[in-house]
Chimera marker file (.cmm) of the C-alpha trace (Angstrom):
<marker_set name="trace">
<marker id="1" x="1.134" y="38.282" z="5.151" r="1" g="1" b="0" radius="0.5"/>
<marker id="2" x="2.051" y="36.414" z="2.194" r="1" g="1" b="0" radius="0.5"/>
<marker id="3" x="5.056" y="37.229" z="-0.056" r="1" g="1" b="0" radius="0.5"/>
<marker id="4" x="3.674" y="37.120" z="-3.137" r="1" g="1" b="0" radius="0.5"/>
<marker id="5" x="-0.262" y="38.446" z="-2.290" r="1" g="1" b="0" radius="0.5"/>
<marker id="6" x="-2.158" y="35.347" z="-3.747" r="1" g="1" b="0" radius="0.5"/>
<marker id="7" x="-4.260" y="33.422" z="-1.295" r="1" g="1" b="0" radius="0.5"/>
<marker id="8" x="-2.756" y="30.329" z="-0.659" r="1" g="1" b="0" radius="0.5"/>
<marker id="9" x="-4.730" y="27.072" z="-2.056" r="1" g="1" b="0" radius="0.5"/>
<marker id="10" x="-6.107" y="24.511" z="0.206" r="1" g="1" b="0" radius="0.5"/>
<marker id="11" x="-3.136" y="22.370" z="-0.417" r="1" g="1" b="0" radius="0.5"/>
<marker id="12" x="-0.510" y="24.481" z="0.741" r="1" g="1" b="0" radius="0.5"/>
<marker id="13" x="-2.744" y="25.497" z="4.014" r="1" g="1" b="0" radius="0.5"/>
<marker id="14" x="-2.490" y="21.838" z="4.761" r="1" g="1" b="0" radius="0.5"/>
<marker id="15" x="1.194" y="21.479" z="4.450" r="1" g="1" b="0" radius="0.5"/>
<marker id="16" x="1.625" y="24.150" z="6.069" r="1" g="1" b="0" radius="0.5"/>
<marker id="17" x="-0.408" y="22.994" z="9.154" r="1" g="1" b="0" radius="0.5"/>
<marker id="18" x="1.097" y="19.506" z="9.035" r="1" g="1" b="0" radius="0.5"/>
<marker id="19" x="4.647" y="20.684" z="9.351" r="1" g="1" b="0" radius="0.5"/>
<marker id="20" x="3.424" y="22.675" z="12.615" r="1" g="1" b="0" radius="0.5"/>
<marker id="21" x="1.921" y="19.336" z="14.265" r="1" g="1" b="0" radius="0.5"/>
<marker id="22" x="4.099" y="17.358" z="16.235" r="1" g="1" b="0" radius="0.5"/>
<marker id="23" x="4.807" y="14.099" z="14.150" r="1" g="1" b="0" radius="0.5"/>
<marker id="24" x="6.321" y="10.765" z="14.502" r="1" g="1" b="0" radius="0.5"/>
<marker id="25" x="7.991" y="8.666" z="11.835" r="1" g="1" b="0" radius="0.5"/>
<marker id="26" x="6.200" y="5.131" z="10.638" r="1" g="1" b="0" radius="0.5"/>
<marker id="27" x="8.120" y="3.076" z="8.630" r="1" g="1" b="0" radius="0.5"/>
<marker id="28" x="6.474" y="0.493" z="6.322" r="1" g="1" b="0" radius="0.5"/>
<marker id="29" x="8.177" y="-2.623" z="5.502" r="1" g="1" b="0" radius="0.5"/>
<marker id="30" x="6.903" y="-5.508" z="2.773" r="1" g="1" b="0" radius="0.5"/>
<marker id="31" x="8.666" y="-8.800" z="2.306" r="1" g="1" b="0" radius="0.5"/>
<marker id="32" x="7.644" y="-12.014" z="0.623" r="1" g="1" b="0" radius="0.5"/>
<marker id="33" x="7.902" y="-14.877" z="3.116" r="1" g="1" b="0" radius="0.5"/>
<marker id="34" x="11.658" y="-15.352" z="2.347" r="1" g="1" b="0" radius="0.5"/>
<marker id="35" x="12.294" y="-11.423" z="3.315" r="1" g="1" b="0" radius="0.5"/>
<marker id="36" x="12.817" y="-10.213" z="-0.273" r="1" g="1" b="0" radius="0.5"/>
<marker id="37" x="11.506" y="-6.689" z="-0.179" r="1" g="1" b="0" radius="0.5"/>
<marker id="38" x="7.936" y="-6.128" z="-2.370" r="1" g="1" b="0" radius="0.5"/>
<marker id="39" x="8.428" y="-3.068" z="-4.442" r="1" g="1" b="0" radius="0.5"/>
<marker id="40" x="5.676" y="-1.100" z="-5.500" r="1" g="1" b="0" radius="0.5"/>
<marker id="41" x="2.792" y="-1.948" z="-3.113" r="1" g="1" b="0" radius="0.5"/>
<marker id="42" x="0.428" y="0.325" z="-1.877" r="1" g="1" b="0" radius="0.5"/>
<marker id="43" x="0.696" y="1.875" z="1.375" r="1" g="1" b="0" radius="0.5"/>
<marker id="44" x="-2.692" y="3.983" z="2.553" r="1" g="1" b="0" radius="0.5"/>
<marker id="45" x="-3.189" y="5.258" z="5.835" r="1" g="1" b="0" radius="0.5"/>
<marker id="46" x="-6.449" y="6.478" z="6.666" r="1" g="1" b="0" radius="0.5"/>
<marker id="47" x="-7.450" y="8.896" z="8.420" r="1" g="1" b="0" radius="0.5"/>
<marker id="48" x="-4.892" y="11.284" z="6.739" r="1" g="1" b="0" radius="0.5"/>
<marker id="49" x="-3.130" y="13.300" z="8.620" r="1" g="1" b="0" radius="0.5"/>
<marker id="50" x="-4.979" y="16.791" z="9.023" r="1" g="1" b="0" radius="0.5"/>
<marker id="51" x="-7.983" y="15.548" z="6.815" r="1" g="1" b="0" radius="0.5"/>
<marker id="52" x="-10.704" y="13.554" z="9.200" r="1" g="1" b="0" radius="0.5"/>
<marker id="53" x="-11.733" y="11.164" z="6.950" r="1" g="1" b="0" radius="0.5"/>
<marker id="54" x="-9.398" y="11.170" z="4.278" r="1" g="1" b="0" radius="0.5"/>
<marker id="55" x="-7.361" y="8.491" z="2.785" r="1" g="1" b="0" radius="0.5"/>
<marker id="56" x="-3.843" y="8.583" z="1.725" r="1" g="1" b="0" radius="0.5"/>
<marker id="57" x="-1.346" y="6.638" z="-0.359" r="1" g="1" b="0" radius="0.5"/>
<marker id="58" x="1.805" y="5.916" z="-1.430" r="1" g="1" b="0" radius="0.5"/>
<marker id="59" x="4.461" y="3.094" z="-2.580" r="1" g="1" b="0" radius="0.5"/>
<marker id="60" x="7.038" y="0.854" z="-1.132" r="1" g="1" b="0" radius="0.5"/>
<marker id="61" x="10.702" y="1.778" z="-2.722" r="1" g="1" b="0" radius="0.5"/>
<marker id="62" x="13.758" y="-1.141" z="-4.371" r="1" g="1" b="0" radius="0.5"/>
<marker id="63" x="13.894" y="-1.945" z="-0.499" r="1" g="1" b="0" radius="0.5"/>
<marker id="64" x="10.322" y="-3.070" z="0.522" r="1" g="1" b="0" radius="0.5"/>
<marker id="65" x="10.203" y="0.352" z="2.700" r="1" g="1" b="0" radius="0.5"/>
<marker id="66" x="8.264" y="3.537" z="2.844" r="1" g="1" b="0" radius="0.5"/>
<marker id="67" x="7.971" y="6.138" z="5.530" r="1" g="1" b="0" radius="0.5"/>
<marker id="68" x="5.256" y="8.155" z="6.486" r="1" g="1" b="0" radius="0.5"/>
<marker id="69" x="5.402" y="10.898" z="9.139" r="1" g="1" b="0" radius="0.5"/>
<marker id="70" x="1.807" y="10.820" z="11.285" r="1" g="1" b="0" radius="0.5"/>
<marker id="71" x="0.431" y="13.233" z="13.901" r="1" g="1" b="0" radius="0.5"/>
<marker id="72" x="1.223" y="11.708" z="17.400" r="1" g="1" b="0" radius="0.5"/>
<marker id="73" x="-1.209" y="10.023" z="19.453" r="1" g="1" b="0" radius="0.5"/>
<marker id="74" x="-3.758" y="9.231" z="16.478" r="1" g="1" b="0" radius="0.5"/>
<marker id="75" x="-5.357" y="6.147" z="15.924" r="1" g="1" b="0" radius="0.5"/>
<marker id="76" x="-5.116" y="5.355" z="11.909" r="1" g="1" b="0" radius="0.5"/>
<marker id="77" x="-5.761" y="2.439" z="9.919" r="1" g="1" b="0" radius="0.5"/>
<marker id="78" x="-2.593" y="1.184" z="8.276" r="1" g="1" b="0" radius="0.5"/>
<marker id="79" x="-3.529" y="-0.879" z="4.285" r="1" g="1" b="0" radius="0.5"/>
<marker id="80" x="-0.922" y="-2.419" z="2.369" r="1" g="1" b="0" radius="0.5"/>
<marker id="81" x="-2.014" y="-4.313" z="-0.925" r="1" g="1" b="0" radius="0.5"/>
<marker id="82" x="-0.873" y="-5.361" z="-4.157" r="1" g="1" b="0" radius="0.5"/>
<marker id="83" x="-4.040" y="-6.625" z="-6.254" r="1" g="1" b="0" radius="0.5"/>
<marker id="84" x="-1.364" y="-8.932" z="-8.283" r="1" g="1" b="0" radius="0.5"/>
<marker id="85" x="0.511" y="-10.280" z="-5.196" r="1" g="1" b="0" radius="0.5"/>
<marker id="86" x="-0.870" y="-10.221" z="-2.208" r="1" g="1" b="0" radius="0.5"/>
<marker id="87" x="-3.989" y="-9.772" z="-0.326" r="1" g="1" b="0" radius="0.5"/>
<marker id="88" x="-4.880" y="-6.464" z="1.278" r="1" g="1" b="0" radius="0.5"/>
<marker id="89" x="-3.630" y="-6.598" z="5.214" r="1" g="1" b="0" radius="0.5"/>
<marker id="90" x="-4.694" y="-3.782" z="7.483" r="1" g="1" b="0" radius="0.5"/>
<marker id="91" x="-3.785" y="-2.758" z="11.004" r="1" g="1" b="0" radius="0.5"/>
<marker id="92" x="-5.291" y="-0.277" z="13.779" r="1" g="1" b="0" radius="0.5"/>
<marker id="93" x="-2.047" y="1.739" z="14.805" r="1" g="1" b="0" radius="0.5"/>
<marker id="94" x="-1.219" y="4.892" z="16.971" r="1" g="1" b="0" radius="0.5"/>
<marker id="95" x="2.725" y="6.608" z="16.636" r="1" g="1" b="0" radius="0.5"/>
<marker id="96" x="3.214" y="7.345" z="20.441" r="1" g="1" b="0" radius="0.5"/>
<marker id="97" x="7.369" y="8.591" z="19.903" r="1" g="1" b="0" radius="0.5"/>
<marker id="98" x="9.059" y="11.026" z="17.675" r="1" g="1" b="0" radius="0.5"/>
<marker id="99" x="11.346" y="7.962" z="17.312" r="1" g="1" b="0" radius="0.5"/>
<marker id="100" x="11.336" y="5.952" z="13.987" r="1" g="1" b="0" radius="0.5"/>
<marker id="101" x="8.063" y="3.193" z="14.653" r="1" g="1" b="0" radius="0.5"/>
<marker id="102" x="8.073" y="-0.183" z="12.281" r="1" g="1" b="0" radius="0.5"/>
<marker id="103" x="5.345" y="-1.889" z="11.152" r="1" g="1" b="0" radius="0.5"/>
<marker id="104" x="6.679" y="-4.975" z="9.157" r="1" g="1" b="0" radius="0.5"/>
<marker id="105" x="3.842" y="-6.941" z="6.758" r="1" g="1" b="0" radius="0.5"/>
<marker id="106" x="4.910" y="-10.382" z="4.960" r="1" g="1" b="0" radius="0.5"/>
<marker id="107" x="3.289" y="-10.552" z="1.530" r="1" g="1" b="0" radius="0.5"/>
<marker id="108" x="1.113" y="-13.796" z="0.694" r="1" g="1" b="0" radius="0.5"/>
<marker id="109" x="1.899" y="-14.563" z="-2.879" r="1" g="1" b="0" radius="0.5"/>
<marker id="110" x="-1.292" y="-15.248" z="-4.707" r="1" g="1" b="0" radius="0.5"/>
<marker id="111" x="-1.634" y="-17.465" z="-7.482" r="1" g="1" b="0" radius="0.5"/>
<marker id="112" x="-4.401" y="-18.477" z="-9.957" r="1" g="1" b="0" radius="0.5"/>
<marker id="113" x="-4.484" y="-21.383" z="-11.770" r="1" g="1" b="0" radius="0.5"/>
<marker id="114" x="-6.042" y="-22.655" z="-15.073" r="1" g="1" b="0" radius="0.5"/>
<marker id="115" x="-5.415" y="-25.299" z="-17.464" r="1" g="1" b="0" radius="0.5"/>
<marker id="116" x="-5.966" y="-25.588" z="-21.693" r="1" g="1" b="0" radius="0.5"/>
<marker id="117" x="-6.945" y="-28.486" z="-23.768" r="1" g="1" b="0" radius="0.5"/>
<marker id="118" x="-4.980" y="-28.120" z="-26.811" r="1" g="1" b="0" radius="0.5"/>
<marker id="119" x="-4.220" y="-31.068" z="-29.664" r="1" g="1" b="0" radius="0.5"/>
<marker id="120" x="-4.766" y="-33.752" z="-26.933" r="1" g="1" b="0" radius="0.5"/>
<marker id="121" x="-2.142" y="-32.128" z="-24.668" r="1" g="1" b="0" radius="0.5"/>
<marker id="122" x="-3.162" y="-30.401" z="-21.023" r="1" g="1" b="0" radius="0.5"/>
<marker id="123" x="-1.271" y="-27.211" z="-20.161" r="1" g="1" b="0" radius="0.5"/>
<marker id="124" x="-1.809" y="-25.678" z="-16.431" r="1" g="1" b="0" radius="0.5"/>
<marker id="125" x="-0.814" y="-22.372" z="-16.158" r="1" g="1" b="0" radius="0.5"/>
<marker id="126" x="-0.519" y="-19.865" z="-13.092" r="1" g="1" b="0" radius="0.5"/>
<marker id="127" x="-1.351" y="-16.093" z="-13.031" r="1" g="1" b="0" radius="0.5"/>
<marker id="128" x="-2.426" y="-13.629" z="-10.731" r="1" g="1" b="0" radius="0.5"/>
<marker id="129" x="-6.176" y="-13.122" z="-10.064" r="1" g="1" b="0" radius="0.5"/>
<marker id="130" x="-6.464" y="-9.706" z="-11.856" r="1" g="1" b="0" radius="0.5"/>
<marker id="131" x="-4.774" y="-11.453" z="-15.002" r="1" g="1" b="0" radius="0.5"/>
<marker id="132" x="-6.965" y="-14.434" z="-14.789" r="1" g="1" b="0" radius="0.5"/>
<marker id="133" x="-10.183" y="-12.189" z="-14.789" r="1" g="1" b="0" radius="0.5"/>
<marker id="134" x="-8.780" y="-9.962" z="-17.985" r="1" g="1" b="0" radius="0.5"/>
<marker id="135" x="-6.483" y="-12.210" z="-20.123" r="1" g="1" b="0" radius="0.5"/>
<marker id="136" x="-7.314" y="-15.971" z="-20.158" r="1" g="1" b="0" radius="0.5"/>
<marker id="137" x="-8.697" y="-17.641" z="-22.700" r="1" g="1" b="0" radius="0.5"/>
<marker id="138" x="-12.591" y="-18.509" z="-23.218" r="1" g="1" b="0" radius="0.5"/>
<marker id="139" x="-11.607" y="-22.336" z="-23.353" r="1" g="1" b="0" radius="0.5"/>
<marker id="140" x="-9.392" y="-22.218" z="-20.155" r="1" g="1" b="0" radius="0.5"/>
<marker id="141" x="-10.756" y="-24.173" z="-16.927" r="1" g="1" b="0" radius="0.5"/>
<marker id="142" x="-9.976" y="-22.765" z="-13.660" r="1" g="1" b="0" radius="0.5"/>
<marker id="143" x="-9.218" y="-24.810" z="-11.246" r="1" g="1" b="0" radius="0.5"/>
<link id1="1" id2="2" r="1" g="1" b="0" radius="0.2"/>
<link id1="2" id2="3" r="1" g="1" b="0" radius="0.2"/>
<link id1="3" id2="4" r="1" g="1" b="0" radius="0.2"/>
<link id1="4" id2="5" r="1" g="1" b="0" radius="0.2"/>
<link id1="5" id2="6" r="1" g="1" b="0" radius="0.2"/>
<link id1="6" id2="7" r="1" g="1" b="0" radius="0.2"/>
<link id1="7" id2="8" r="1" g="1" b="0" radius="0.2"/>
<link id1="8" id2="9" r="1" g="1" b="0" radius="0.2"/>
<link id1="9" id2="10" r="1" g="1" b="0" radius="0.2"/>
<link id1="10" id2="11" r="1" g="1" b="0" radius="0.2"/>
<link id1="11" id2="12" r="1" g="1" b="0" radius="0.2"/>
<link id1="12" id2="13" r="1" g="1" b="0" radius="0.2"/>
<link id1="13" id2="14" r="1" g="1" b="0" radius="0.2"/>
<link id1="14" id2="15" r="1" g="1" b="0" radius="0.2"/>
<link id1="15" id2="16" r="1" g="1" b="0" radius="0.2"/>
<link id1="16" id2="17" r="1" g="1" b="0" radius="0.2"/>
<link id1="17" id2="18" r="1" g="1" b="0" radius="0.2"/>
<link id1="18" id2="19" r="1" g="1" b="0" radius="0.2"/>
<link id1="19" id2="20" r="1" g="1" b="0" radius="0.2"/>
<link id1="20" id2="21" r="1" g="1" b="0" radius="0.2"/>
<link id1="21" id2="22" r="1" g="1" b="0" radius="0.2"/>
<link id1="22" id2="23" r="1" g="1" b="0" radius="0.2"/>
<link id1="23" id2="24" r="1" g="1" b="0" radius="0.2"/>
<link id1="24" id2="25" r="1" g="1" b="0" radius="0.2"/>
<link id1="25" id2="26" r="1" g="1" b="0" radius="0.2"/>
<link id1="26" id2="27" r="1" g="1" b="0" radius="0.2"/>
<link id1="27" id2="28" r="1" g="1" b="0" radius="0.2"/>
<link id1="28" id2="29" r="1" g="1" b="0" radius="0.2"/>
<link id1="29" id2="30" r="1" g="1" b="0" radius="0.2"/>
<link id1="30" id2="31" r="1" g="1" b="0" radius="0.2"/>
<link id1="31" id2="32" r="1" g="1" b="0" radius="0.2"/>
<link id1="32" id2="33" r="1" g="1" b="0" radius="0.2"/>
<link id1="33" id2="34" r="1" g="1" b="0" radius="0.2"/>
<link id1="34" id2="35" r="1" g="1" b="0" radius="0.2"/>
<link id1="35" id2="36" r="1" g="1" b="0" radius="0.2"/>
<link id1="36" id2="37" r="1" g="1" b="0" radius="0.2"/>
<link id1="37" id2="38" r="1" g="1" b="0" radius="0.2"/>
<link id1="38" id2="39" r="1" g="1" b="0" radius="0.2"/>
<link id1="39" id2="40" r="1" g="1" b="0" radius="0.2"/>
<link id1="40" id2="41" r="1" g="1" b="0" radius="0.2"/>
<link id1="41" id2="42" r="1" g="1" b="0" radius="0.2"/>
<link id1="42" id2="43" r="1" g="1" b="0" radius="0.2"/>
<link id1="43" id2="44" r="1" g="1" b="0" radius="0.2"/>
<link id1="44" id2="45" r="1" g="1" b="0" radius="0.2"/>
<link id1="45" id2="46" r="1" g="1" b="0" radius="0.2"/>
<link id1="46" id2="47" r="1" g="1" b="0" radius="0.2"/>
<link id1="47" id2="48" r="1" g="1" b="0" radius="0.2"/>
<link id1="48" id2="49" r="1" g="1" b="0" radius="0.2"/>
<link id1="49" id2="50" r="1" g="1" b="0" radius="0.2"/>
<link id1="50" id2="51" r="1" g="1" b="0" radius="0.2"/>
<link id1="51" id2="52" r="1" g="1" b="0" radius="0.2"/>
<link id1="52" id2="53" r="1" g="1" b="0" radius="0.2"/>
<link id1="53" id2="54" r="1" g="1" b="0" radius="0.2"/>
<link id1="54" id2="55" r="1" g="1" b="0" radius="0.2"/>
<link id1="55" id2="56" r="1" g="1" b="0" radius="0.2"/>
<link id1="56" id2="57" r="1" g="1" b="0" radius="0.2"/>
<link id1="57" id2="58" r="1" g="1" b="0" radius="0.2"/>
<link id1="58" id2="59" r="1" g="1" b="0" radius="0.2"/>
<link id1="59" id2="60" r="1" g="1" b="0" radius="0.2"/>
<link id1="60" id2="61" r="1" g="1" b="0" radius="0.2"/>
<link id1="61" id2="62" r="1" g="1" b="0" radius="0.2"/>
<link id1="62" id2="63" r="1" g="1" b="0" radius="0.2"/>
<link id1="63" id2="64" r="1" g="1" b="0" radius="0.2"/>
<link id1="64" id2="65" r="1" g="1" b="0" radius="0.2"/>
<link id1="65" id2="66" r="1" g="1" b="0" radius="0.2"/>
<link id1="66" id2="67" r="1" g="1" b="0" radius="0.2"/>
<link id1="67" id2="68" r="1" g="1" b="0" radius="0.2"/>
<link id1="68" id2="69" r="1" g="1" b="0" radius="0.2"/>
<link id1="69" id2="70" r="1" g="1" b="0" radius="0.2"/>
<link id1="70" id2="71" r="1" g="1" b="0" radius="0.2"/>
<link id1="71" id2="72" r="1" g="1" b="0" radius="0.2"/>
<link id1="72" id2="73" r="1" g="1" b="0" radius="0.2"/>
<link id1="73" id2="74" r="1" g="1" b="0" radius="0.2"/>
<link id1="74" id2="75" r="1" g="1" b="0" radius="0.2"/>
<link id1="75" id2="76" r="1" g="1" b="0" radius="0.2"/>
<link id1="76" id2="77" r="1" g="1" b="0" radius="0.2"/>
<link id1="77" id2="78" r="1" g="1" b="0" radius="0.2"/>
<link id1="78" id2="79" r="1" g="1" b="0" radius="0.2"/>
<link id1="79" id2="80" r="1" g="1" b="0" radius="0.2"/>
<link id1="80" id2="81" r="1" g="1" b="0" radius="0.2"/>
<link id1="81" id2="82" r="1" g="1" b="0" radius="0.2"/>
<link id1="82" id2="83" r="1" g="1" b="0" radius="0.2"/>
<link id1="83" id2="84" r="1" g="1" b="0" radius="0.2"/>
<link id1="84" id2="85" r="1" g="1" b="0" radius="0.2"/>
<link id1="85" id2="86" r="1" g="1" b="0" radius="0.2"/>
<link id1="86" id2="87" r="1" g="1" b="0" radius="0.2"/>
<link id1="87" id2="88" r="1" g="1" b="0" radius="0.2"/>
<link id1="88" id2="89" r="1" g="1" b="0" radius="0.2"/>
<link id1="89" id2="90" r="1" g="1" b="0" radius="0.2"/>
<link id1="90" id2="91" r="1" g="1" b="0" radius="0.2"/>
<link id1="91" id2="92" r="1" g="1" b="0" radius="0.2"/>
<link id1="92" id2="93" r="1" g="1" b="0" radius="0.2"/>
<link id1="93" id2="94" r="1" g="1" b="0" radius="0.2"/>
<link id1="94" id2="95" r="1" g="1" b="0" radius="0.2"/>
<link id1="95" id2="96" r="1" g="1" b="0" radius="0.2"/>
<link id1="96" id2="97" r="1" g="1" b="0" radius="0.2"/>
<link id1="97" id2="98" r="1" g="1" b="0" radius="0.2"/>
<link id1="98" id2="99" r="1" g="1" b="0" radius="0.2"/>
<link id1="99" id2="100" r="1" g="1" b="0" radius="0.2"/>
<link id1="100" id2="101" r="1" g="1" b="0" radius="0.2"/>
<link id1="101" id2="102" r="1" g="1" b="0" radius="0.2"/>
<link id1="102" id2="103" r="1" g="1" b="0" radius="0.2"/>
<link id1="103" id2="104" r="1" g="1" b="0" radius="0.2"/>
<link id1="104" id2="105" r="1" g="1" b="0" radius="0.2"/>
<link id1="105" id2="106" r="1" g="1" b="0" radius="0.2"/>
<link id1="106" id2="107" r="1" g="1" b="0" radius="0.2"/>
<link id1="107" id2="108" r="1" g="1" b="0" radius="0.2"/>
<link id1="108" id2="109" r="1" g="1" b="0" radius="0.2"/>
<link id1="109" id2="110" r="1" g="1" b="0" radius="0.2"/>
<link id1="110" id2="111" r="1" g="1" b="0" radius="0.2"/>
<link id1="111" id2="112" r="1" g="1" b="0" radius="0.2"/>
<link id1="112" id2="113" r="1" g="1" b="0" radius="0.2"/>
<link id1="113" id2="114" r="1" g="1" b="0" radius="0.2"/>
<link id1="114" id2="115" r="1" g="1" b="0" radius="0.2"/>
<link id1="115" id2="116" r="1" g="1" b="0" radius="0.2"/>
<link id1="116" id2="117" r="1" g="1" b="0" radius="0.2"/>
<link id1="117" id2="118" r="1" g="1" b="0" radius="0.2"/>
<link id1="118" id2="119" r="1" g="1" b="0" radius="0.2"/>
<link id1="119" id2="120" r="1" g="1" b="0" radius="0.2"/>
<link id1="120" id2="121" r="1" g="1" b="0" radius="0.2"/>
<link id1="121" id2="122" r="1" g="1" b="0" radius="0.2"/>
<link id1="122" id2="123" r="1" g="1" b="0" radius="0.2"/>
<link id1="123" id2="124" r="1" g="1" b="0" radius="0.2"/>
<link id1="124" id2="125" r="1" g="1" b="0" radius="0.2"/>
<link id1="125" id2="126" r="1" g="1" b="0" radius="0.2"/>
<link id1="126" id2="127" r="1" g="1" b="0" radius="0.2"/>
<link id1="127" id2="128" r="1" g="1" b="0" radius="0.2"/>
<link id1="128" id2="129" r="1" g="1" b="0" radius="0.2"/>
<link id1="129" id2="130" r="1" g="1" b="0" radius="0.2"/>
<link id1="130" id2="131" r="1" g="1" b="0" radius="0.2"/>
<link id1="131" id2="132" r="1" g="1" b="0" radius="0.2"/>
<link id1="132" id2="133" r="1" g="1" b="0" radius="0.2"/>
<link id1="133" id2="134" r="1" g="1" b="0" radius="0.2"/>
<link id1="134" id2="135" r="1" g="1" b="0" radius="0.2"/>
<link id1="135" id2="136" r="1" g="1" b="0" radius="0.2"/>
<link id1="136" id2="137" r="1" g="1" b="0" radius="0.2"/>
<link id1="137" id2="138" r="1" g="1" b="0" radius="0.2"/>
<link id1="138" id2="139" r="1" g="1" b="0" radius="0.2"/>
<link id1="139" id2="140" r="1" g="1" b="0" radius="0.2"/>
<link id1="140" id2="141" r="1" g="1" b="0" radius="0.2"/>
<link id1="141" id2="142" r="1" g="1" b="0" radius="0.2"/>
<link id1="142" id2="143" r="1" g="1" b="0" radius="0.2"/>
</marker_set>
């Protein structure tokens, strides 16, 4: 019975469940090539946990990391991209151990480059994709 006599919504039956399934701990780790951490890229392991089918996400922290507990013995797809600096990189993976499991991805830096004609000088510039599709000028040539 339930303290306060409302039903429950969907989302706290589902937290509820998850805390009763046996879990393990997956740690997430981005670095650039030259092991500085990537902050901010999105994590998404799908299926969710509890939810066949589902998709969830979250963030790297100021250290490259974020942890995830998943059901044991699963098999889930692991994403990690950053549409501004790096690819998307995915990975089949199955927690086996209560005990913390790493998964460490190395971040390809992507660059786009264009160059402007302007009074007889040549400027090349460099920008991410995204940036290059929303912000660079109608005379620019991508190269």
């Amino acid at each position: 019975k339930l303290a306060d006599q409302r039903c429950p919504t969907k989302d706290i039956i589902l937290e509820r469940i998850k805390t009763l399934l046996p879990a393990g701990c997956l740690k997430v780790q981005v670095t650039f090539p030259d092991g500085t951490p990537v902050v901010g890229v999105s994590v998404g392991l799908c299926p969710t946990p509890i939810m066949e089918g589902g998709f969830w996400m979250t963030q790297t922290d100021e250290a490259g990391i974020c942890k995830l507990k998943v059901p044991l013995q699963e098999e889930h797809v692991l994403r990690v991209y950053d549409e501004h600096r790096m690819t998307q990189q995915e990975r089949t993976i199955t927690v086996t151990h209560r005990a913390p499991f790493t998964e460490t991805f190395v971040a390809d830096v992507l660059l786009s480059f264009f160059k402007l004609h302007e009074n007889d000088n040549i400027t090349v510039h460099a920008c991410s994709p995204v940036t290059l599709r929303q912000s660079v000028p109608e005379n620019a040539q991508i190269f």
